[in-house]
C-alpha positions as protocol buffer text, in pm:
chain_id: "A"
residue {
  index: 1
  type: UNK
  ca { x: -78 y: 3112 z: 1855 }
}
residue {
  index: 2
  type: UNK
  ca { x: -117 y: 2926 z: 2220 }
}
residue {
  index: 3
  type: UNK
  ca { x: -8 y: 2631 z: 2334 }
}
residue {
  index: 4
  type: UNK
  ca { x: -310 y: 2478 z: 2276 }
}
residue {
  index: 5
  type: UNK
  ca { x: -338 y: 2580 z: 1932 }
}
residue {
  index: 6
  type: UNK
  ca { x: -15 y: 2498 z: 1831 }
}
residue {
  index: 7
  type: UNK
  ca { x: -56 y: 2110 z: 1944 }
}
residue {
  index: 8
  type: UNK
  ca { x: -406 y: 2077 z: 1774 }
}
residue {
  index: 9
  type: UNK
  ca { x: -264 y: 2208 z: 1509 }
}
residue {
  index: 10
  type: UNK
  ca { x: 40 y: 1924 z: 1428 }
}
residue {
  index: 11
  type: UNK
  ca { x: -225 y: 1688 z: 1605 }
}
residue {
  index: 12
  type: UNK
  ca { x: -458 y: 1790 z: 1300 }
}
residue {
  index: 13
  type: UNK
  ca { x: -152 y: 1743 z: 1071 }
}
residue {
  index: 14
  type: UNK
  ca { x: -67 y: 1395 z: 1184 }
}
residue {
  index: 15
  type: UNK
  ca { x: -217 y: 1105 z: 1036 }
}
residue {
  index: 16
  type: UNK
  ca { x: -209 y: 699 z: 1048 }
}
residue {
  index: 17
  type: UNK
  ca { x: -47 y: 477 z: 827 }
}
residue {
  index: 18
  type: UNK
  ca { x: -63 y: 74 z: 837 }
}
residue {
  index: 19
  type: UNK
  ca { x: 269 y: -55 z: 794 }
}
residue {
  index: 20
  type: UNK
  ca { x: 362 y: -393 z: 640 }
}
residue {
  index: 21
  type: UNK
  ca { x: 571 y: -620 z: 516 }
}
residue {
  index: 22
  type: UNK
  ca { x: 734 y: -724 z: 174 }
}
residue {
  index: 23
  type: UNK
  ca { x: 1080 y: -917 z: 216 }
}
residue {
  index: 24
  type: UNK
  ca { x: 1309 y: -717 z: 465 }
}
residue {
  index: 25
  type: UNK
  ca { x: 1196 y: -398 z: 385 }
}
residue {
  index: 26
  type: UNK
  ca { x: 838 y: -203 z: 581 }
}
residue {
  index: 27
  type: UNK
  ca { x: 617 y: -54 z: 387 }
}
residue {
  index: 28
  type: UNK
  ca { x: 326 y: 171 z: 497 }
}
residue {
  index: 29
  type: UNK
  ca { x: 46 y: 299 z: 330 }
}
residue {
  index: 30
  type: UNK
  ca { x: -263 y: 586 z: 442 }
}
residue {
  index: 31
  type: UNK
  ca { x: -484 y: 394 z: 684 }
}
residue {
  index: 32
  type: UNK
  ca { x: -806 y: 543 z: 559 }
}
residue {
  index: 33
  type: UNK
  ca { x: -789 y: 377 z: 244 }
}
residue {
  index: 34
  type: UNK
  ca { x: -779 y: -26 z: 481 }
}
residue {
  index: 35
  type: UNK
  ca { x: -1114 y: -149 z: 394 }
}
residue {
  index: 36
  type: UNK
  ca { x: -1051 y: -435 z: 568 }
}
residue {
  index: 37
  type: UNK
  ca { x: -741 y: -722 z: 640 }
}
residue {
  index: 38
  type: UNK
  ca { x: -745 y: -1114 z: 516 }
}
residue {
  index: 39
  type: UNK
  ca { x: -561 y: -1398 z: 517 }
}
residue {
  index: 40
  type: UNK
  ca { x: -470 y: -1501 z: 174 }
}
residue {
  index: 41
  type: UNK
  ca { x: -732 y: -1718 z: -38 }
}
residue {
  index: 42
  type: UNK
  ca { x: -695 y: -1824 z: -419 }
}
residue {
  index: 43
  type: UNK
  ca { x: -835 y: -1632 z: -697 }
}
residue {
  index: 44
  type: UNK
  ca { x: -938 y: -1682 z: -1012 }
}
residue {
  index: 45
  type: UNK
  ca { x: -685 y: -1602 z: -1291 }
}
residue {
  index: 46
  type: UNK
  ca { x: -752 y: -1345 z: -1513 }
}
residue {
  index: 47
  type: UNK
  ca { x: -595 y: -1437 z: -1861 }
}
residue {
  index: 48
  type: UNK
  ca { x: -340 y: -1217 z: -2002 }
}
residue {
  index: 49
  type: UNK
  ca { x: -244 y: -1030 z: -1683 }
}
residue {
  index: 50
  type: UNK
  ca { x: 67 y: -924 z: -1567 }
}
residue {
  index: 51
  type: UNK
  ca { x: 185 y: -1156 z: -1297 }
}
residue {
  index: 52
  type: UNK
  ca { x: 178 y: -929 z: -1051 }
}
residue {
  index: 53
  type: UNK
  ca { x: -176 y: -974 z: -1109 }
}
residue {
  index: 54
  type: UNK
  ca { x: -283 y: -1301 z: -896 }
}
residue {
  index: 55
  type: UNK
  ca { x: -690 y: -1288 z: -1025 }
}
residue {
  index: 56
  type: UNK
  ca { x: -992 y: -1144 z: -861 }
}
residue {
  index: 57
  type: UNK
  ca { x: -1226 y: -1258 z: -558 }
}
residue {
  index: 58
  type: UNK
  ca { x: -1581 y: -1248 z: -500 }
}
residue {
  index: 59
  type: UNK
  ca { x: -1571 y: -991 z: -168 }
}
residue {
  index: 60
  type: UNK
  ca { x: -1989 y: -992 z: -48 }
}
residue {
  index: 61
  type: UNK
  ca { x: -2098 y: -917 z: -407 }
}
residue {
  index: 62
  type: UNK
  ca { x: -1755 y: -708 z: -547 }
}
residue {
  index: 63
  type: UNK
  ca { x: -1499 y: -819 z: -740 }
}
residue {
  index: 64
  type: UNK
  ca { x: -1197 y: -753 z: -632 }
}
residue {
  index: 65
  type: UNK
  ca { x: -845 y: -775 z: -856 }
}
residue {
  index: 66
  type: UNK
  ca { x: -579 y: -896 z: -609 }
}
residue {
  index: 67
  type: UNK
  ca { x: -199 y: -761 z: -680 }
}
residue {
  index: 68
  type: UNK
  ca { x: 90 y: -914 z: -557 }
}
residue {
  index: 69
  type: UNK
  ca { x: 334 y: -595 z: -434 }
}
residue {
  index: 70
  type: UNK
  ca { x: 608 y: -796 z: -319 }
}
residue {
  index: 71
  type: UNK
  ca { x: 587 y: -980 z: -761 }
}
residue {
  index: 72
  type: UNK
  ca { x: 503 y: -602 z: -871 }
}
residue {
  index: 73
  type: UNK
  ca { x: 818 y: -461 z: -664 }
}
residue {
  index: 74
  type: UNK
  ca { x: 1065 y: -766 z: -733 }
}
residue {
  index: 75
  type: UNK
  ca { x: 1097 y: -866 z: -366 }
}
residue {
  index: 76
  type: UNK
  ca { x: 1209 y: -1206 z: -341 }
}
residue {
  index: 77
  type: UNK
  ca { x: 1000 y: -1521 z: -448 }
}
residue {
  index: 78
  type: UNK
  ca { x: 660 y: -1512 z: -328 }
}
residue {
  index: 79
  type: UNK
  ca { x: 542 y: -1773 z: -71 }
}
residue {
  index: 80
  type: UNK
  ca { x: 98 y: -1812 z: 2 }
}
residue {
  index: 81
  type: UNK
  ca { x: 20 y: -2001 z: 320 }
}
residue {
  index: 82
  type: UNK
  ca { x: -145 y: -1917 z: 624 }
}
residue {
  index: 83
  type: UNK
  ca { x: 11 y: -1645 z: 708 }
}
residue {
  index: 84
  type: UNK
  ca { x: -12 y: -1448 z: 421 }
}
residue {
  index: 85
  type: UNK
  ca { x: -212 y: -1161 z: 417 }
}
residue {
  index: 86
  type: UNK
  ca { x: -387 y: -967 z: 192 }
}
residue {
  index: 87
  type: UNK
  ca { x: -508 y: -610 z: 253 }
}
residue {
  index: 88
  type: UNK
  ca { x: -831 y: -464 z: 114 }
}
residue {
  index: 89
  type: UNK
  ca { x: -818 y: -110 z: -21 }
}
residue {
  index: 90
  type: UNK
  ca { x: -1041 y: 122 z: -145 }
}
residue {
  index: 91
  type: UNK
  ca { x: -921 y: 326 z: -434 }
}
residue {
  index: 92
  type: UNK
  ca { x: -1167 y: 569 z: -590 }
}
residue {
  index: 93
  type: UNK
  ca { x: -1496 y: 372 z: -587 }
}
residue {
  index: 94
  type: UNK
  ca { x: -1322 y: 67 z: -645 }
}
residue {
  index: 95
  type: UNK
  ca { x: -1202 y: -217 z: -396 }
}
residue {
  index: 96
  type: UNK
  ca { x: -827 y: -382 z: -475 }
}
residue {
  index: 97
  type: UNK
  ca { x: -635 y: -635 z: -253 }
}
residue {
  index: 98
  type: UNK
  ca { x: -257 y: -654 z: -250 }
}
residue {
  index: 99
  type: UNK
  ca { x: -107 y: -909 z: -108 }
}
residue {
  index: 100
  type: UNK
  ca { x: 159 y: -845 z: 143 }
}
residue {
  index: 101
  type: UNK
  ca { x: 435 y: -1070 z: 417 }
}
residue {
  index: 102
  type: UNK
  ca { x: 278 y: -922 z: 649 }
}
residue {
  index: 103
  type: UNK
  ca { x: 82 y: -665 z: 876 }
}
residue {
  index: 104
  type: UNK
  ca { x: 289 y: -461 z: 1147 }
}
residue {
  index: 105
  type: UNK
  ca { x: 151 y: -175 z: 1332 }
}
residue {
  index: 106
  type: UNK
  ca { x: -42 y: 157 z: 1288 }
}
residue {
  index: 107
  type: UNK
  ca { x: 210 y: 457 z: 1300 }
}
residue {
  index: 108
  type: UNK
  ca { x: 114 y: 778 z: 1363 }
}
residue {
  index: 109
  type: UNK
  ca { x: 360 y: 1042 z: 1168 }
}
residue {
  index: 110
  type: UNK
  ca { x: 350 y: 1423 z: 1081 }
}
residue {
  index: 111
  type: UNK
  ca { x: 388 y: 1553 z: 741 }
}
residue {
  index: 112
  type: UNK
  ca { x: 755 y: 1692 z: 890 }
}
residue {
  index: 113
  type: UNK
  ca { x: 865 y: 1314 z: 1004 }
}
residue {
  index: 114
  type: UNK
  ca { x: 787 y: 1225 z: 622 }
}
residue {
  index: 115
  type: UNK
  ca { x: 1103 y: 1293 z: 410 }
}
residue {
  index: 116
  type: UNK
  ca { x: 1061 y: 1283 z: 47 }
}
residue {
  index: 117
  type: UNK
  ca { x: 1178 y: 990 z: -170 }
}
residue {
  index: 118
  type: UNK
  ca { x: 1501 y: 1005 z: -332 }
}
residue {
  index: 119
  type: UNK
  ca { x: 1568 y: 1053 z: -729 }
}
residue {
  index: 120
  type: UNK
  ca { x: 1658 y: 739 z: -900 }
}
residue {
  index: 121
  type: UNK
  ca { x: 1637 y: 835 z: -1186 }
}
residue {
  index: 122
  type: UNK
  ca { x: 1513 y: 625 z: -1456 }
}
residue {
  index: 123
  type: UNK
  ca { x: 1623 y: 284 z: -1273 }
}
residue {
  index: 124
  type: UNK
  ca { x: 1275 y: 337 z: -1074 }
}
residue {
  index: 125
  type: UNK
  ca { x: 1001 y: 481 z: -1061 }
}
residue {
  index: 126
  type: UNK
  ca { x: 951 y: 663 z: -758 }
}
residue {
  index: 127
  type: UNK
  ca { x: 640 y: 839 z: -829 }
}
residue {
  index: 128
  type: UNK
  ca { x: 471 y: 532 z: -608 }
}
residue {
  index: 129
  type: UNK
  ca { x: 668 y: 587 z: -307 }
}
residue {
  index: 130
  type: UNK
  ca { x: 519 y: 934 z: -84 }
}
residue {
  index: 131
  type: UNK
  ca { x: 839 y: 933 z: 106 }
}
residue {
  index: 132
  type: UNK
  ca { x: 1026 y: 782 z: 373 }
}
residue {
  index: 133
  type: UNK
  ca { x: 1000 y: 810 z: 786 }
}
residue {
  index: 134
  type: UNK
  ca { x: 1190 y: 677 z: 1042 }
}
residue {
  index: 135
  type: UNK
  ca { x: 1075 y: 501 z: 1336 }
}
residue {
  index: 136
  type: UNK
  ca { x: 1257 y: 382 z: 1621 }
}
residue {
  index: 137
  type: UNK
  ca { x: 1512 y: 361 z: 1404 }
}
residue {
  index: 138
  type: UNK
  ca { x: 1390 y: 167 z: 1162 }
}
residue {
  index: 139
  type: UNK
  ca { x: 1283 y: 308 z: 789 }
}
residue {
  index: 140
  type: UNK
  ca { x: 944 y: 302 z: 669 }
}
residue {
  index: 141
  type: UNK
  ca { x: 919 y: 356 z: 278 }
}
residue {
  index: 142
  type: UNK
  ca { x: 544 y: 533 z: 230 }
}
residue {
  index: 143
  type: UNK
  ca { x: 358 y: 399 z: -56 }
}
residue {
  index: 144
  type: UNK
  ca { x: 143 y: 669 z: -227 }
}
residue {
  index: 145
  type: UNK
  ca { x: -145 y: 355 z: -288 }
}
residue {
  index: 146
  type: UNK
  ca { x: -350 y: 567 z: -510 }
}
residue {
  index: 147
  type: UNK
  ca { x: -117 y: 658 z: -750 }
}
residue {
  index: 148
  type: UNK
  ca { x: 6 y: 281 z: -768 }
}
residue {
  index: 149
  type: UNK
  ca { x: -323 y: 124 z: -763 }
}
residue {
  index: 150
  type: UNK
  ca { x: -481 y: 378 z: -1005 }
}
residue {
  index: 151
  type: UNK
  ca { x: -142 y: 389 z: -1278 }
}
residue {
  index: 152
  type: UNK
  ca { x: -186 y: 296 z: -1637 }
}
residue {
  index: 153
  type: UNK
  ca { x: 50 y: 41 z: -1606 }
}
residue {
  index: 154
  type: UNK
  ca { x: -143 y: -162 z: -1347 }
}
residue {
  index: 155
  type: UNK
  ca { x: -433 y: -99 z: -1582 }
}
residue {
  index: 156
  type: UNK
  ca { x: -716 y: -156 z: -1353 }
}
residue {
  index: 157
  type: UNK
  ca { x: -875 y: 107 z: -1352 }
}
residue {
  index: 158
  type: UNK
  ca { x: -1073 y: 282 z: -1680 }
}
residue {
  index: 159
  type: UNK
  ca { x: -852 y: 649 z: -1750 }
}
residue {
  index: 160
  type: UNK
  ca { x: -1255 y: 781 z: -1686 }
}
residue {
  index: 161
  type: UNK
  ca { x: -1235 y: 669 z: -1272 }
}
């Protein structure tokens, strides 16, 4: 294999993640599944939801269920004002928001930088979590969004997605 071959190759195997915010800790997630970023607006609750679960928006015509990571991972007490953002996903054929501290960067990372999440064991669940990079020093846990977003116990999706 060339040169040239070689760095297409690991340039082929990178990808782009959109890191963020929830307490102290940064998060990322796959950048192709950003529909779009927002500031945080009020929804309309959804009786007998988790409270991770804030309500849904109208988005143009979709509905949109907006989840609260930083209430669904235990991180702190939540605060909404104006800088609170809220990051559109898709997720299968459906749209979600979560709701984040906020937005960092886009990192670019190959599948070698990613190291796999560590076993908790039954204190948590760590099937959400892809792995965990470092960048300039600084950890980055990797959501896996779709498995999150799509779980049973989130329950927003039909088991027939």
């Amino acid at each position: 294999m060339s040169l040239i071959e070689a760095d297409a190759t690991s340039q082929a195997l990178a990808e782009e993640l959109l890191t963020f915010v929830l307490g102290d800790e940064t998060y990322a997630l796959d950048i192709m599944a950003v529909k779009e970023i927002r500031g945080y607006e009020d929804s309309t609750k959804i009786a007998n939801t988790p409270d991770y679960i804030k309500g849904v928006i109208n988005l143009r015509g979709d509905i949109v269920p907006i989840v609260d990571l930083r209430i669904k991972f235990s991180i702190g007490e939540p605060v909404y004002n104006e800088w609170t953002i809220v990051i559109m996903l898709n997720v299968g054929s459906r749209i979600v928001g979560i709701v984040v501290d906020a937005v960092s960067d886009v990192v670019t990372l190959n599948e070698e930088n990613i190291k796999p999440p560590p076993e908790f064991g039954t204190a948590f669940d760590s099937r959400y979590l892809r792995g965990l990079a470092t960048v300039d020093d600084h950890m980055i846990i990797i959501v896996n969004i779709d498995e999150l977003i799509s779980s049973d116990e989130l329950g927003l999706f039909d088991a027939e997605r």
